[in-house]
C-alpha positions as CSV (number, residue, x, y, z in Angstrom):
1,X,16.5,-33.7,-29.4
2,X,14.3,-31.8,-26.7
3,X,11.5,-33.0,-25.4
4,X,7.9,-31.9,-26.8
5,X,6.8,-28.4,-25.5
6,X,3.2,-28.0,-25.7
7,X,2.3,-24.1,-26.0
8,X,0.9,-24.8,-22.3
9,X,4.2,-24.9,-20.7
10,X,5.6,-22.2,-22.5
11,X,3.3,-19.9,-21.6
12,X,3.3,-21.1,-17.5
13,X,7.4,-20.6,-17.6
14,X,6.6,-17.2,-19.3
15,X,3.8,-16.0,-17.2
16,X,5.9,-17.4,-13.9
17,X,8.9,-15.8,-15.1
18,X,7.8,-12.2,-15.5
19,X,5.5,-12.2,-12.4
20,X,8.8,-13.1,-10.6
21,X,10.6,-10.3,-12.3
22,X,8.0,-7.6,-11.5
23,X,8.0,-9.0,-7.9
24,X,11.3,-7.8,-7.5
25,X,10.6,-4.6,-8.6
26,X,7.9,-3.6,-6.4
27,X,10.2,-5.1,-3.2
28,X,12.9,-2.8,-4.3
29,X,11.2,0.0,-3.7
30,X,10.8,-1.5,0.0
31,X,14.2,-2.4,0.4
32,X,15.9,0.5,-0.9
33,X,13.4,2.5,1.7
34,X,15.8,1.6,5.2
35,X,18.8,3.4,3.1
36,X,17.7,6.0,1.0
37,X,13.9,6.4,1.9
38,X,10.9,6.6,-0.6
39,X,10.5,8.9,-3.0
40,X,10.1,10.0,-6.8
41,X,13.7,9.6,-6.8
42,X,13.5,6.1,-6.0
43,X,10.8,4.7,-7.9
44,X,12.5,7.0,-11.0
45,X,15.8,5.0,-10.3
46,X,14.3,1.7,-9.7
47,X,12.1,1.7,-12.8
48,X,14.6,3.0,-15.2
49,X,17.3,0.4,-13.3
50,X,14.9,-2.1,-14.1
51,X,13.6,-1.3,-17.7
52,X,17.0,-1.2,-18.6
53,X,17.6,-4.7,-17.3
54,X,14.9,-6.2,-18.9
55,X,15.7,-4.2,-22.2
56,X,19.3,-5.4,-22.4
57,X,17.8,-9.0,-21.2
58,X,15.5,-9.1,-23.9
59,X,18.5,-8.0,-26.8
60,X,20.9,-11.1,-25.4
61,X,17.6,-13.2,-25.6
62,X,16.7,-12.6,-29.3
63,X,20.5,-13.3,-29.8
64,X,20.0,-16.9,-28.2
65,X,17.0,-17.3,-29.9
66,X,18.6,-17.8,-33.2
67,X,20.4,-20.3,-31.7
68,X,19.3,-24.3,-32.2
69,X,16.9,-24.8,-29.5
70,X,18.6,-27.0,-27.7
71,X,21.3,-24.4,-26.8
72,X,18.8,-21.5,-26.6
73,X,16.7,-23.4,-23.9
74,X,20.1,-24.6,-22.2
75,X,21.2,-20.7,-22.0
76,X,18.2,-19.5,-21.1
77,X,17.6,-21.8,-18.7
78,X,21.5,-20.4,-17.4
79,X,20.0,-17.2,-17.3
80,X,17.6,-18.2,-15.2
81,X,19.5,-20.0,-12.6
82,X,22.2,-16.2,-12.9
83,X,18.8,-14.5,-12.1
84,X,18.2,-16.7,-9.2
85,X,21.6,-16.1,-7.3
86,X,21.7,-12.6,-8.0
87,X,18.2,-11.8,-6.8
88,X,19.3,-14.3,-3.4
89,X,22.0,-12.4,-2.9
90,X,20.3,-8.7,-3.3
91,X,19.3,-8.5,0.2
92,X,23.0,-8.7,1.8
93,X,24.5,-6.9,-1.2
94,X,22.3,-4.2,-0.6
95,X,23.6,-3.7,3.0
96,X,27.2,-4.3,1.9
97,X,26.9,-1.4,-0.8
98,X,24.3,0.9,0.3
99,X,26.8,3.3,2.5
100,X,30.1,2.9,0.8
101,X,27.8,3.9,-2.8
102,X,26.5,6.9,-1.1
103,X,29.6,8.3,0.2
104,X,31.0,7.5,-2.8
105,X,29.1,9.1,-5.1
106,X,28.1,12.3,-2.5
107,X,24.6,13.4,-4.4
108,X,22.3,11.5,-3.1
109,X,19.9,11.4,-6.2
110,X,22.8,10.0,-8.0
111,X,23.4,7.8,-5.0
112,X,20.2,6.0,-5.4
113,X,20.9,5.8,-9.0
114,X,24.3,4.2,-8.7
115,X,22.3,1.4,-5.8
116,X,19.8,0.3,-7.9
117,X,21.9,0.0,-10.4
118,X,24.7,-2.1,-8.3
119,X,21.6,-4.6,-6.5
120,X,19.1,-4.5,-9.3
121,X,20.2,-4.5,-12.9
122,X,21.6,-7.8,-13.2
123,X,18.6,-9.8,-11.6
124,X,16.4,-7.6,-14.5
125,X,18.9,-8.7,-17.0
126,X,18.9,-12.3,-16.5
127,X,15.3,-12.2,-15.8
128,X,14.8,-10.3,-19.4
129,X,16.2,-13.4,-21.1
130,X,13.8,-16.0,-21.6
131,X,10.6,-14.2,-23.0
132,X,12.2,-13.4,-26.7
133,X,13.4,-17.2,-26.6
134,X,10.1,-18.8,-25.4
135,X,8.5,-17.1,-27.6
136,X,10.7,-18.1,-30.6
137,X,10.3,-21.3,-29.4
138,X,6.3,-21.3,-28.9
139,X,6.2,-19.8,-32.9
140,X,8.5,-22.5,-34.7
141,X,6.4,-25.3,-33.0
142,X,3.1,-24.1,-33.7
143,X,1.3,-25.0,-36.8
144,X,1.4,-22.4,-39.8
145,X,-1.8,-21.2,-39.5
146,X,-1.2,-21.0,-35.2
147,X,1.7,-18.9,-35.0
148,X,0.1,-15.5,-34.9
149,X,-2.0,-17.0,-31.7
150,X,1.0,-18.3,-30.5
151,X,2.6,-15.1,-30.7
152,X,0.0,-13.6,-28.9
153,X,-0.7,-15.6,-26.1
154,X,3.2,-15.2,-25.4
155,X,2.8,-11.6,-24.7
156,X,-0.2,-11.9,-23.3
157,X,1.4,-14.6,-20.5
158,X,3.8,-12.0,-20.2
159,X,1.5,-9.1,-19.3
160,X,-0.2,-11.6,-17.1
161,X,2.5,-12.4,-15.4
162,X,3.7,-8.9,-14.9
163,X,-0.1,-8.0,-13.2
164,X,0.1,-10.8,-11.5
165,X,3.5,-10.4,-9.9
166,X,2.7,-6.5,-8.8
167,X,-0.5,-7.6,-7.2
168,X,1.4,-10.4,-5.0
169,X,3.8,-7.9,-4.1
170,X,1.8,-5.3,-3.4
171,X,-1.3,-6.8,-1.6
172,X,0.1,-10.1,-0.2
173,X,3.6,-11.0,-0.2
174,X,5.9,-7.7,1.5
175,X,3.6,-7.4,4.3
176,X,2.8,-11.1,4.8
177,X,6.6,-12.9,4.2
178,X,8.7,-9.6,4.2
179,X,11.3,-8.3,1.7
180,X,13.6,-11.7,2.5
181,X,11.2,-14.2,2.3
182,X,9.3,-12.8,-0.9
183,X,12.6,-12.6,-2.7
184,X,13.0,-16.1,-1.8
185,X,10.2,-17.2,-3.4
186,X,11.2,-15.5,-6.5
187,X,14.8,-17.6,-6.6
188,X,12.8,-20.6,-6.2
189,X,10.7,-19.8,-8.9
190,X,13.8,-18.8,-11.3
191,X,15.6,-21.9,-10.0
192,X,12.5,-24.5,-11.1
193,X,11.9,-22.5,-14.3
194,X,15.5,-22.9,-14.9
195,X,16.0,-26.1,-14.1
196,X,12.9,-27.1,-16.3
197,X,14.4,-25.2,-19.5
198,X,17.8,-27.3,-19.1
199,X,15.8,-30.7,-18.7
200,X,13.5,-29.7,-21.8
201,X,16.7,-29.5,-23.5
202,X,17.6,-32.5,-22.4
203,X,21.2,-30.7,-21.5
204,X,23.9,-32.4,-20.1
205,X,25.1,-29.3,-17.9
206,X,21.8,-30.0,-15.6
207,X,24.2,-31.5,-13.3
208,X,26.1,-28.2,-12.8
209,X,22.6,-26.1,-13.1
210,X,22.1,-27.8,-9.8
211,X,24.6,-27.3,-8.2
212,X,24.8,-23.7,-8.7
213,X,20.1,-24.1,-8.2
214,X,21.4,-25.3,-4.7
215,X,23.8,-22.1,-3.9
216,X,21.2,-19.8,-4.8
217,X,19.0,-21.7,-2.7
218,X,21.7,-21.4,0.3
219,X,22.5,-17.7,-0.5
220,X,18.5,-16.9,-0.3
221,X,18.5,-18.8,3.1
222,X,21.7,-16.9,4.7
223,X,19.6,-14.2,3.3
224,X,16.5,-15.0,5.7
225,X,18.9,-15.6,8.6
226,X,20.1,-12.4,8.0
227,X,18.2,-9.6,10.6
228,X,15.9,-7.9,8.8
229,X,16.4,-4.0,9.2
230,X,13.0,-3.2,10.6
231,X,11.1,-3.7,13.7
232,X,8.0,-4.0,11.7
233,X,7.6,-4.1,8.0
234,X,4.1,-2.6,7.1
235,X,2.4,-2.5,4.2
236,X,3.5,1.2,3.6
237,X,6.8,1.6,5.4
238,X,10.0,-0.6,7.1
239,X,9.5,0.8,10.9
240,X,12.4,1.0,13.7
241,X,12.6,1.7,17.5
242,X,16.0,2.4,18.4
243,X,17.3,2.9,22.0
244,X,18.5,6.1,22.2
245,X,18.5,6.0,26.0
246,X,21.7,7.0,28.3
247,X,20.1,5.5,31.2
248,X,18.5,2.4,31.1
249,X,16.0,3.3,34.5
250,X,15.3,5.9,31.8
251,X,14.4,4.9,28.7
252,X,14.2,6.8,25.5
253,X,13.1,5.4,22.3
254,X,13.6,6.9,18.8
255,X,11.3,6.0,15.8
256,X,12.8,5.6,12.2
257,X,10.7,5.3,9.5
258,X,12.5,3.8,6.3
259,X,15.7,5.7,6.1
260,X,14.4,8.6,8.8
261,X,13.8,9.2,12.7
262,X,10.5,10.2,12.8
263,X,10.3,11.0,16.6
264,X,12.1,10.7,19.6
265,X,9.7,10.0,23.7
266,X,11.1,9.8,26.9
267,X,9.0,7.5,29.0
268,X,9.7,9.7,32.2
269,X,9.1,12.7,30.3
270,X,6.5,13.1,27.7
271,X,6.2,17.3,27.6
272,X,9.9,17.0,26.4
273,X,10.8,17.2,22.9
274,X,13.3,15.7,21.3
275,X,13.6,17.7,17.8
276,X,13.5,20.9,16.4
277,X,10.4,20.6,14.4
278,X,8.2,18.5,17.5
279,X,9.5,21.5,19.8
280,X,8.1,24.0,17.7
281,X,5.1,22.5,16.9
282,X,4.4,21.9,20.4
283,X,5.3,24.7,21.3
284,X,3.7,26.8,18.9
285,X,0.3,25.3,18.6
286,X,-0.4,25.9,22.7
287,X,0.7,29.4,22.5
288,X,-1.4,30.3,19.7
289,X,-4.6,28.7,20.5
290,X,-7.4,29.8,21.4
291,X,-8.3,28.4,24.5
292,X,-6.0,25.6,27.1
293,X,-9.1,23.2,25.8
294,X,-8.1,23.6,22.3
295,X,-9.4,21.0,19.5
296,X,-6.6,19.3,17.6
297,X,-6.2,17.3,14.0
298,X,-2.7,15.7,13.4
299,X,-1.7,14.8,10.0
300,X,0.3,11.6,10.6
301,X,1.2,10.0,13.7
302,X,4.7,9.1,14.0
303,X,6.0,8.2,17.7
304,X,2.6,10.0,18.8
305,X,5.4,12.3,20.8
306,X,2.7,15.7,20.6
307,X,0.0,13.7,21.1
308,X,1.4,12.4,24.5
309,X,2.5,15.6,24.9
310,X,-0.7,17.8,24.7
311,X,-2.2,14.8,27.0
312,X,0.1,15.6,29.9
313,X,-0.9,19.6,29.3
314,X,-4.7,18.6,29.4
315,X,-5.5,20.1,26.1
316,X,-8.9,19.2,24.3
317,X,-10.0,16.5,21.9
318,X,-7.4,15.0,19.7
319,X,-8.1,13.5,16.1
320,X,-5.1,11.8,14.7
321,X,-4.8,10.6,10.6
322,X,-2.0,8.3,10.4
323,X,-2.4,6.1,7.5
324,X,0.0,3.3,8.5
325,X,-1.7,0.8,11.5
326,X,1.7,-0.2,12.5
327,X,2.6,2.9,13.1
328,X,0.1,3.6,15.6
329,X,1.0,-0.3,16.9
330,X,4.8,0.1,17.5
331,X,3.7,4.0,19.2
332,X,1.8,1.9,21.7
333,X,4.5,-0.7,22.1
334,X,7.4,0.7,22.4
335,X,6.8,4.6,22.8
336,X,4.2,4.8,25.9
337,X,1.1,5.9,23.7
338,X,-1.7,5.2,25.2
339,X,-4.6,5.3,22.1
340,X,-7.3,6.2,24.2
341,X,-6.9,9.1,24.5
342,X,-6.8,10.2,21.1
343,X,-9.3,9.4,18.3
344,X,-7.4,7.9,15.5
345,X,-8.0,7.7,11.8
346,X,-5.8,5.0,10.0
347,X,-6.1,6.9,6.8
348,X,-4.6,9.7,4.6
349,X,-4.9,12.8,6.4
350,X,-6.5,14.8,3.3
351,X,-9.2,12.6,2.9
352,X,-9.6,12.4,6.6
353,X,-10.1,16.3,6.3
354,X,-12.2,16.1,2.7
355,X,-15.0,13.5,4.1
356,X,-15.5,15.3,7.5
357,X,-16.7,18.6,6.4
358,X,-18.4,19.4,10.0
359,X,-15.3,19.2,12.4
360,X,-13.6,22.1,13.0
361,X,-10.3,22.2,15.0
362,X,-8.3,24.8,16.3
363,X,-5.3,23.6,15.5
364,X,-4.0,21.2,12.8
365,X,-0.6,20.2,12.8
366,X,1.0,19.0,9.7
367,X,4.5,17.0,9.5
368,X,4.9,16.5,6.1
369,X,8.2,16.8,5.5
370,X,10.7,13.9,5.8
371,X,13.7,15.5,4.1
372,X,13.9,14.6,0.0
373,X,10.4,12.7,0.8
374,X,7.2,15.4,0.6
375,X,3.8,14.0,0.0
376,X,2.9,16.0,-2.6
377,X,-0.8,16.4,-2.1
378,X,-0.3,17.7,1.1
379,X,1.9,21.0,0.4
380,X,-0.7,22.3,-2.4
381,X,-3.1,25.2,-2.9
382,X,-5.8,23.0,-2.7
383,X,-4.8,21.7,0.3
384,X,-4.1,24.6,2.3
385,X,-7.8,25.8,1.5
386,X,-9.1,22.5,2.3
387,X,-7.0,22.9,5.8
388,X,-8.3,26.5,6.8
389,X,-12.1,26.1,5.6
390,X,-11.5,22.7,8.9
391,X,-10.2,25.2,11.0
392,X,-12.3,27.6,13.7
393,X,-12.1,31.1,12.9
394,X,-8.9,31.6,15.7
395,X,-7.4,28.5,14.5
396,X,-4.0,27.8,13.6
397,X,-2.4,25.5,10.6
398,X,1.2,24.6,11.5
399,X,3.6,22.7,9.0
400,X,7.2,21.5,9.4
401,X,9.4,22.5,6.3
402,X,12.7,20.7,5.6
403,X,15.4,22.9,3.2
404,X,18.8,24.1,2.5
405,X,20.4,27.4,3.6
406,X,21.4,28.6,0.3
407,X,18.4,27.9,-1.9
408,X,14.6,27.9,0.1
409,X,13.0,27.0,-2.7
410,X,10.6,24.7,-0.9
411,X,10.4,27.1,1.6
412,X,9.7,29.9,-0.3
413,X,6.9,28.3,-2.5
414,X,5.3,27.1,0.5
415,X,5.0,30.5,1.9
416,X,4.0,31.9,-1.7
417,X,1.0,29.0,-1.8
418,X,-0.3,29.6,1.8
419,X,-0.2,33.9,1.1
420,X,-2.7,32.4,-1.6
421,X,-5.2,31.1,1.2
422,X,-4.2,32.4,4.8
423,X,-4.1,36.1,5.9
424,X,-0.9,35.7,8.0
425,X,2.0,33.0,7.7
426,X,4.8,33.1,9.7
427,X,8.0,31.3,9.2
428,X,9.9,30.3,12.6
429,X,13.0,28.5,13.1
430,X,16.0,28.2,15.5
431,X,17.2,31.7,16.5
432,X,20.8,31.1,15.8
433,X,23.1,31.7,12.4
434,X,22.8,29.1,10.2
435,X,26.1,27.6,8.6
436,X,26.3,28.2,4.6
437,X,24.5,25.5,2.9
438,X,23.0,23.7,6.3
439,X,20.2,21.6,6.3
440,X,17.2,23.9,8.0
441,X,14.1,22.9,10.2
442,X,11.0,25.3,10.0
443,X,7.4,25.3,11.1
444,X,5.2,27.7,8.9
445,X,2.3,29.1,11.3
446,X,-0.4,30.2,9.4
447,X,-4.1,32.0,10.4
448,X,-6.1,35.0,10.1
449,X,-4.2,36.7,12.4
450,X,-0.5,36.7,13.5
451,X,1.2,35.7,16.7
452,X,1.3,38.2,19.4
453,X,5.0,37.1,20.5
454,X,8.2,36.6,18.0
455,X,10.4,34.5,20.3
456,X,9.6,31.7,22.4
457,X,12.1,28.6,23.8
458,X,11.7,25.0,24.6
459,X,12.9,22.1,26.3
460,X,14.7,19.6,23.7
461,X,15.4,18.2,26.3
462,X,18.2,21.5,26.7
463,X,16.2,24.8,25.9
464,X,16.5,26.2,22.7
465,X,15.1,29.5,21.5
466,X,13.4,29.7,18.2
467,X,12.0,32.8,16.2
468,X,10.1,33.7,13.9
469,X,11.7,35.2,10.3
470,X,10.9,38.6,9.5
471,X,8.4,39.4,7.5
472,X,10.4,41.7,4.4
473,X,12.9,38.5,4.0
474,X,10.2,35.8,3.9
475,X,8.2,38.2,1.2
476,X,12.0,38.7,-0.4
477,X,12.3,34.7,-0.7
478,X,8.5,34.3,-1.9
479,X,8.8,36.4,-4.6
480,X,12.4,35.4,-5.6
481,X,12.5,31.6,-5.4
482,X,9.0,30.2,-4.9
483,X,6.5,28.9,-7.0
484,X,2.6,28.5,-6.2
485,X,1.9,24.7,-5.7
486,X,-1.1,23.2,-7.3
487,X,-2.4,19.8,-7.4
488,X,-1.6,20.2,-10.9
489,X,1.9,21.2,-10.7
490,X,3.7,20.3,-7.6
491,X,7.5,19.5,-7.9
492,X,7.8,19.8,-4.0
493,X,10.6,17.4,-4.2
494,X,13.0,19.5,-7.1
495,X,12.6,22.5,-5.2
496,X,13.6,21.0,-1.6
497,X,16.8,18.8,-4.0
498,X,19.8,18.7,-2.2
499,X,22.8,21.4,-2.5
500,X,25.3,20.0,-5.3
C-alpha cells in the first residue's frame, strides 16, 4: 500500500523534475562550447539529442504507468536516481569522449551530433520518465469530477517547471555556480525526487536506491573536483588564457574562447601580431586611413591585441563593442590591456552602431568569424549599410572571413552582399598557394575607393606577405557561388560548412 499522495506533491516532484531536466539542457550548450564551440549546429544537436530523450523517456513511462502503482512509483523513482548518476557523470564523460568522438566520426557537424548524443541522451531519457507516471497517478486518485483539473495542473507543473529551469540556467545558475556545480544541483534534485517516489511506494529496494543516491552524489563531487576547462566562465562564453610563451622573462599569452583562440599578445611586444587575420587587420586599417589620427570602432574585443596595438602607433580615439565583461576582464588581467585608453561598450556591436547615429569612424574593424561560428546579424546587407552610413566619407570597413579552398561560398556571398552597399571591396589574404581544400583566412576591405597598394607584409612575429585577390576571380566567385545575405535569409553558417 503507498502512502497518500495529495495532488500537491505530485505536482512539486513534477514541476522539480522538469526544471531539472531543462537545466541540463541549457548547460549543454555551455559545456559542449570548450570542444566544439557554439553554434546552430550545437543547439540543433543538443535540442534534437534532448527531445529525443525526453520522447523515448516519456514512451517507457506510459509503459510503467500501467503498472500497479506501487511498481510504477518504485521504477520511476529508479529512473530518477539512473538520471541522477548519469547527469553527475556528464561533465568527466564529456572530456573522456569529446576527442576520441570527433576523430572518430571526422565531420564535425556529425561530430557534435554523435557527443550530444553519447553525454546527453540518457540523462533526457531517465529524466522523461516520471511525468506520464505522475500524471497517471495524480488522475486515478482524484475524484471523478477532478481528473480533468488534475490532468491539467500536471502539464501545467510541467511547463512551469520547464520555464523555470531555463530561467535558473540562464540568468542565475552557469554564471554564478558554473557548469559543475549547477549540474550538481540537478543530481541532487533527481536523487531527493527519487528517493521520495521509492518511500511513497513504500519499496523495499530504498535501501539500494541509496546507495546507488550516494554514488551519484560522489560521482557529481569528483565532478567539482575535477578543473573546470575555463579560466572564467561568463554568462556568454567559457574563457581561457593559455601560456604560449617560449621564454618565461617573455611572456606570451593566447586567448581561447569556447573551443577557439581568439588572440594571441606579447607583453614585450604589442605592434606584433600573432595571426593572420589580427596582422591584416592591423595592418590594413593604418595603411588605408585617412589620417595617422584615425578614429576607430571594433566589433568585439577579444585579447584587445589591435587595440593595444594602435595605442603603441598613437592612432586616434578607440570605441570598442564587446559584449561579454569578462572578456574585457581577463584582457586586462592576463593580456596587458590597459582600458583606458579605449572607450568600451559591453554590448552587441550592431546595436552599439544602430543607437549612435552621430559617431563617425574611419575605420571599423569587424572579426566576426570564428570558424563554423558566424553571428549571423553581423554578415548581412543590412548590416553592411548600417556599417558604411557610421563611417566618414574616406573610411574603411574591414572584416575577417574564415572558408575552405575548394568551395568560398561564405566568401563569395560576402563579397556579393558588400558590392550591394560599398563601391570597392577587396579580398586580401596570404600571398602564397593554398593547399587543395585548406582552411583560408581573409580580410574583406571595403570603401568608396580602393587601396592604392596590392601587397603589403607584416610581422607575425616572422614577416609574412599578404595580397590582395584580383578583381576578375573575386567577381568569378561572386557570381558563381555566393548568395546576397539579408537579415531575412542568412545561412552564413551552411555556406562556410566544412569540406566532406
Amino acid at each position: 500500500m503507498t502512502r497518500a499522495m495529495p495532488l500537491w506533491l505530485l505536482l512539486t516532484l513534477q514541476t522539480a523534475v522538469s526544471a531539472a531536466s531543462l537545466v541540463v539542457e541549457i548547460v549543454a550548450g555551455r559545456m559542449l562550447a570548450p570542444h566544439v564551440g557554439m553554434s546552430l549546429y550545437t543547439w540543433t544537436s543538443i535540442i534534437a539529442v534532448v527531445l529525443a530523450g525526453f520522447s523515448a523517456g516519456h514512451w517507457w513511462g506510459g509503459r510503467l504507468a500501467e503498472r500497479p502503482v506501487e511498481k510504477a512509483l518504485s521504477w520511476t523513482g529508479g529512473a530518477l536516481i539512473a538520471a541522477a548518476l548519469t547527469t553527475a557523470i556528464a561533465v568527466n564523460l564529456l572530456r573522456l569522449l569529446a576527442t576520441p568522438l570527433l576523430e572518430a566520426v571526422g565531420h564535425p557537424v556529425w561530430g557534435i551530433a554523435a557527443i550530444t548524443m553519447a553525454v546527453f541522451f540518457l540523462p533526457s531519457f531517465f529524466a522523461g520518465v516520471p511525468a506520464p507516471v505522475l500524471a497517471h497517478v495524480s488522475v486515478t486518485r482524484a475524484a471523478p469530477d477532478q481528473q480533468g483539473r488534475a490532468l491539467g495542473a500536471m502539464f501545467a507543473a510541467g511547463a512551469i517547471g520547464a520555464i523555470a529551469g531555463t530561467l535558473l540556467a540562464g540568468f542565475l545558475f552557469i554564471s554564478w555556480l558554473g557548469t559543475s556545480a549547477t549540474l550538481a544541483v540537478v543530481t541532487v534534485t533527481y536523487v531527493i525526487s527519487g528517493l521520495l517516489l521509492f518511500w511513497l511506494a513504500r519499496s523495499a529496494a530504498l535501501k539500494i536506491a541509496s546507495i546507488a543516491a550516494l554514488i551519484a552524489l560522489a560521482l557529481s563531487g569528483l565532478a567539482l573536483a575535477t578543473p573546470s576547462p575555463c579560466t572564467l566562465e561568463s554568462n556568454y562564453f567559457c574563457i581561457r588564457t593559455v601560456d604560449m610563451s617560449a621564454d618565461p622573462d617573455s611572456p606570451v599569452h593566447l586567448m581561447v574562447i569556447d573551443h577557439l583562440g581568439h588572440g594571441m599578445s606579447a607583453r614585450d611586444v604589442p605592434t606584433v601580431m600573432f595571426t593572420e587575420h589580427a596582422a591584416m587587420l592591423d595592418e590594413l586599417a593604418r595603411r588605408r586611413a585617412p589620417r595617422a589620427d584615425f578614429t576607430s570602432f571594433f566589433i568585439g574585443g577579444g585579447s584587445y591585441s589591435i587595440p593595444r596595438a594602435f595605442t603603441e602607433h598613437g592612432t586616434g580615439p578607440m570605441v570598442v563593442a564587446e559584449i561579454d565583461p569578462a572578456v574585457t576582464a581577463l584582457a586586462e588581467r592576463d593580456f596587458w590591456f590597459d582600458p583606458e585608453t579605449v572607450t568600451i561598450l559591453h554590448e552587441d556591436a550592431r546595436r552599439a552602431l544602430l543607437t549612435r547615429p552621430d559617431q563617425l569612424y574611419d575605420v571599423i574593424i569587424g572579426d566576426a568569424f570564428t570558424d563554423v561560428v558566424v553571428p549571423v546579424h553581423l554578415v548581412t546587407q543590412e548590416f553592411f549599410e548600417l556599417a558604411r552610413a557610421r563611417l566618414t566619407e574616406d573610411g574603411t570597413f574591414l572584416m575577417n572571413v574564415i572558408d575552405y579552398e575548394d568551395r568560398l561560398q561564405a566568401l563569395g556571398s560576402i563579397v556579393r552582399t558588400m558590392r550591394q552597399v560599398f563601391p570597392s571591396v577587396e579580398v586580401w589574404t596570404q600571398a602564397t598557394q593554398p593547399d587543395p581544400g585548406s582552411r583560408m583566412v581573409f580580410v574583406i576591405a571595403a570603401g568608396n575607393s580602393p587601396s592604392d597598394f596590392d601587397e603589403f607584409s607584416a610581422p607575425m612575429p616572422f614577416r609574412m606577405t599578404f595580397g590582395a585577390l584580383g578583381d576578375q576571380f573575386i567577381t568569378r566567385i561572386a557570381d558563381a557561388r555566393g548568395q546576397i545575405l539579408t537579415d531575412d535569409y542568412a545561412p552564413i553558417d551552411r555556406l562556410i560548412g566544412r569540406p566532406d
